[in-house]
C-alpha positions as CSV (number, residue, x, y, z in Angstrom):
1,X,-0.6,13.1,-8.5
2,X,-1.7,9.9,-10.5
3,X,-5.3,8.7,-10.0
4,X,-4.1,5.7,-8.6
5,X,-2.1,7.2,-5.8
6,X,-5.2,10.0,-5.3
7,X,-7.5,7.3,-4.6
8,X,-5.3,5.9,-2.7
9,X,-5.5,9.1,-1.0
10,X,-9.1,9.4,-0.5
11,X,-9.4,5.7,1.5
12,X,-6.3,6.6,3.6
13,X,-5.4,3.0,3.9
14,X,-3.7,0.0,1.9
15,X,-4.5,-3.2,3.1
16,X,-0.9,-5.1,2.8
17,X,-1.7,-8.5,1.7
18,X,-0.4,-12.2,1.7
19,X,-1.8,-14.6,0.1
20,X,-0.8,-18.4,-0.3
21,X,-3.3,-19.5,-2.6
22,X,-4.5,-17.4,-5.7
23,X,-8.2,-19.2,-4.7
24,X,-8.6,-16.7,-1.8
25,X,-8.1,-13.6,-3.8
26,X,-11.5,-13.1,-5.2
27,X,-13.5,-13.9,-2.0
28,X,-10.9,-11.6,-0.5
29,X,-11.2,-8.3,-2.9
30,X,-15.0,-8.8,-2.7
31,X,-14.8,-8.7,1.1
32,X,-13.0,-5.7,0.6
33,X,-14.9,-4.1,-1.4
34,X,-18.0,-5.1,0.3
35,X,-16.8,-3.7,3.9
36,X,-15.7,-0.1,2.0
37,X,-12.5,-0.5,0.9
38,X,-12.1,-1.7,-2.8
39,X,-8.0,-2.0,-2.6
40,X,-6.0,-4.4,-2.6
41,X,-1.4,-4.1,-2.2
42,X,-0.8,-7.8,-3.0
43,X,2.4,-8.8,-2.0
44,X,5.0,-11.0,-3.8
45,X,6.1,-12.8,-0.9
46,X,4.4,-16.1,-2.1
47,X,3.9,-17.8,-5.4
48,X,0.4,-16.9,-5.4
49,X,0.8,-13.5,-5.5
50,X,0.9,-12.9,-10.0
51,X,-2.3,-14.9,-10.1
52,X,-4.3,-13.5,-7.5
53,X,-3.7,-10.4,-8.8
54,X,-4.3,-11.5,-11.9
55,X,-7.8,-13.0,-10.6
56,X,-8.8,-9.5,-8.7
57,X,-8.3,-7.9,-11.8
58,X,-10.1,-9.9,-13.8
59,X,-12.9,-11.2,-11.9
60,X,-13.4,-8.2,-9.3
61,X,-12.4,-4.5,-11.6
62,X,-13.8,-2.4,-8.9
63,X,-11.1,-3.2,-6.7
64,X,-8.2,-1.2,-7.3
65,X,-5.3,-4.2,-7.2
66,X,-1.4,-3.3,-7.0
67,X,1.7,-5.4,-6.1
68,X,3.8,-4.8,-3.3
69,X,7.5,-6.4,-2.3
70,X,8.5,-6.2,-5.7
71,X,12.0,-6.4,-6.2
72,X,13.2,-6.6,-9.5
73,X,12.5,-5.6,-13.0
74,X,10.7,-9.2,-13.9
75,X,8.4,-9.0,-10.9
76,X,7.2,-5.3,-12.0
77,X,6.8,-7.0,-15.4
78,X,4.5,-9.7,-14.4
79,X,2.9,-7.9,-12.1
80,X,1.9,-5.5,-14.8
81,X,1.4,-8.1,-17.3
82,X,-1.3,-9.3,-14.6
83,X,-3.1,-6.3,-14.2
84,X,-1.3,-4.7,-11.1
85,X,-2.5,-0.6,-11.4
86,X,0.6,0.1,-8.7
87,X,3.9,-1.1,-7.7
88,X,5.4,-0.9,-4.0
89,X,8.6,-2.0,-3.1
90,X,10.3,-1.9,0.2
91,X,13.0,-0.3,-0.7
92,X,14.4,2.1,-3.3
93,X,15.9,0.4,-6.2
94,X,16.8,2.8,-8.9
95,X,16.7,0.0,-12.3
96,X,13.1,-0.8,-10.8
97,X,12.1,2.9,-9.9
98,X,13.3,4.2,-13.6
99,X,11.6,1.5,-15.3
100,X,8.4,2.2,-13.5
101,X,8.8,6.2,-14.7
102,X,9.5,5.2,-18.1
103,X,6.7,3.1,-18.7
104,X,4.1,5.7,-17.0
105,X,3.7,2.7,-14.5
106,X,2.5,3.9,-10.5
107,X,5.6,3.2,-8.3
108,X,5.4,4.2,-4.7
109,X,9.0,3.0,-3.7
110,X,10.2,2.4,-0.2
111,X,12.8,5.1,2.0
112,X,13.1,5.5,5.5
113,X,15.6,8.3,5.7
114,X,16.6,12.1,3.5
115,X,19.1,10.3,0.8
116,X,16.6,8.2,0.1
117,X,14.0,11.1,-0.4
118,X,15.9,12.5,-2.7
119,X,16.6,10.1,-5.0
120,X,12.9,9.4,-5.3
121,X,12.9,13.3,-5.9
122,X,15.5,12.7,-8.3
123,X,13.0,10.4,-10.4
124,X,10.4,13.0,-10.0
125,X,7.9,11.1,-7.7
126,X,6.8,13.0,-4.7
127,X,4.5,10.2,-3.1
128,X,6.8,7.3,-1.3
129,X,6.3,4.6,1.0
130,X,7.7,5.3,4.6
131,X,9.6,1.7,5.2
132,X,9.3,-0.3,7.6
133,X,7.7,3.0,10.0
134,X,7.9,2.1,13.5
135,X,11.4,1.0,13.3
136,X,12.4,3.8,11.2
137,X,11.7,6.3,13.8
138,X,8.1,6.7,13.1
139,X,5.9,9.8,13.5
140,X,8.9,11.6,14.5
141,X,10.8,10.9,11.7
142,X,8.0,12.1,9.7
143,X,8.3,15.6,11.3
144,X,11.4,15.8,10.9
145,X,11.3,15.3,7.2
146,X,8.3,17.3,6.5
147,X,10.7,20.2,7.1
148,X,12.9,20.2,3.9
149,X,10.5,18.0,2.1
150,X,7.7,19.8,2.3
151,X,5.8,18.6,-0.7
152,X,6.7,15.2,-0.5
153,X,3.9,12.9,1.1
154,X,4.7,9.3,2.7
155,X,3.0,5.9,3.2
156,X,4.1,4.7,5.9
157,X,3.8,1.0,6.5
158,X,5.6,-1.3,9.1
159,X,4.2,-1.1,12.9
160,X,1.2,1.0,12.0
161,X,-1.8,-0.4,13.4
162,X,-5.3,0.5,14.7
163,X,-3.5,1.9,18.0
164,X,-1.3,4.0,16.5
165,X,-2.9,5.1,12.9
166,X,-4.3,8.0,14.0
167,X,-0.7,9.7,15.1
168,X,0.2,9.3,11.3
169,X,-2.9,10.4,9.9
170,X,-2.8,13.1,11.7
171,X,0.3,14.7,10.4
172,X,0.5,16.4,6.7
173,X,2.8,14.9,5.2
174,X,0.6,11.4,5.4
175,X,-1.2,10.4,2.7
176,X,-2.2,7.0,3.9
177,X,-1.2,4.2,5.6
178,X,-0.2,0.7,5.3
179,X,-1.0,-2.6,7.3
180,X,-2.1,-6.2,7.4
181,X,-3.9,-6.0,10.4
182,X,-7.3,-5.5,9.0
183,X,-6.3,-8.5,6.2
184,X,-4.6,-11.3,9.0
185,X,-2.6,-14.0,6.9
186,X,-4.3,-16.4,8.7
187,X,-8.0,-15.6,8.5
188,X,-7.8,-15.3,4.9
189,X,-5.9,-19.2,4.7
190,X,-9.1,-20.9,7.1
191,X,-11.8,-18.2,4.6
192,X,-12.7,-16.5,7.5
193,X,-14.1,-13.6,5.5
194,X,-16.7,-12.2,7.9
195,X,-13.9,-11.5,10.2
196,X,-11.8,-9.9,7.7
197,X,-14.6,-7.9,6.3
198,X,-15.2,-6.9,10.5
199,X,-11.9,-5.7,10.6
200,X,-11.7,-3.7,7.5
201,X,-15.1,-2.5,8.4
202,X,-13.5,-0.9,12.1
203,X,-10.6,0.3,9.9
204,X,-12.3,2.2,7.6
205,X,-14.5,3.7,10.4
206,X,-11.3,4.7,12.3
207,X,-9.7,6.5,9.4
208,X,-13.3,8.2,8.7
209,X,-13.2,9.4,12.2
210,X,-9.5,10.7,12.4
211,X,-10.3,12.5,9.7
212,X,-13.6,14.2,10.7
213,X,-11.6,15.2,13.7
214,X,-8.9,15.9,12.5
């Protein structure tokens, strides 16, 4: 396991976030930070998302900065280039996956079902991002692979919320989850920080919990 994805590990959650405008970013990572949880899965869904990674990297290092959505070869390459520690994607695209592995570069990519386990498997990476969760089956879909995947460990992302998070954690073949709910698209556009760090601050007190009980 790479540092990255062990840290990843140890918060147990990966804020999914959208950004519009690359101003946001650095308020954003600091709130973040601030409220316990210094990492950030920036998502190329927007123009904005290169130089607001690029920004979080630069202007707030203690924040662990990745780039999700990515899609392509170019996109790993300027995400990179910006200072993205970890590439997501949503799905599993072997050019993207094998350039990742042959440049040493963090990917967690996307599968939702056994072929798609085993061509991560394939590639050597043992960590993946359970895509999109809910409506892939969900918790028991994730039992049903830990059986002949038992060393793999998932992400999942898609669906997972505060209601539902501790079903996931709970199982262990989960090494985190995924969501946005704590990092709402449109707090972050009217700067409503205080909320978003109020959020993240529930979040990271829910995954503490399930853990502690778990």
């Amino acid at each position: 396991m790479t540092d990255v994805l062990r840290t990843i590990q140890n918060h147990g959650l990966v804020p999914v976030i959208k950004l519009e405008t690359a101003d946001a970013a650095e308020p954003l990572a600091e709130t973040l930070r601030d409220a316990g949880l210094p990492l950030a899965e920036v998502t190329f869904r927007t123009g904005a998302a290169e130089q607001s990674i690029r920004r979080i990297a630069a202007k707030v290092p203690d924040v662990l900065v990745g780039a999700g959505t990515i899609l392509t070869i170019d996109q790993v390459k300027q995400a990179v280039d910006a200072g993205a520690a970890f590439i997501v994607t949503p799905g599993f695209n072997p050019r993207v996956v094998e350039y990742c592995v042959k440049n040493r570069i963090p990917i967690t990519p996307g599968i939702n079902n056994p072929t798609g386990v085993e061509s991560a498997l394939e590639f050597g990476l043992t960590t993946l991002k359970f895509f999109p969760a809910e409506a892939s089956g969900g918790v028991a879909m994730l039992k049903a692979l830990s059986g002949p995947y038992g060393e793999v460990r998932y992400i999942p992302t898609g669906g997972v919320n505060a209601k539902n998070l501790g079903q996931y954690l709970s199982l262990k073949n989960v090494a985190a989850v995924g969501g946005s709910w704590m990092v709402p698209a449109d707090r972050i556009a009217q700067g409503e920080f205080e909320q978003v760090a109020q959020l993240t601050r529930d979040a990271v007190r829910l995954v503490g919990d399930i853990r502690n009980t778990g």
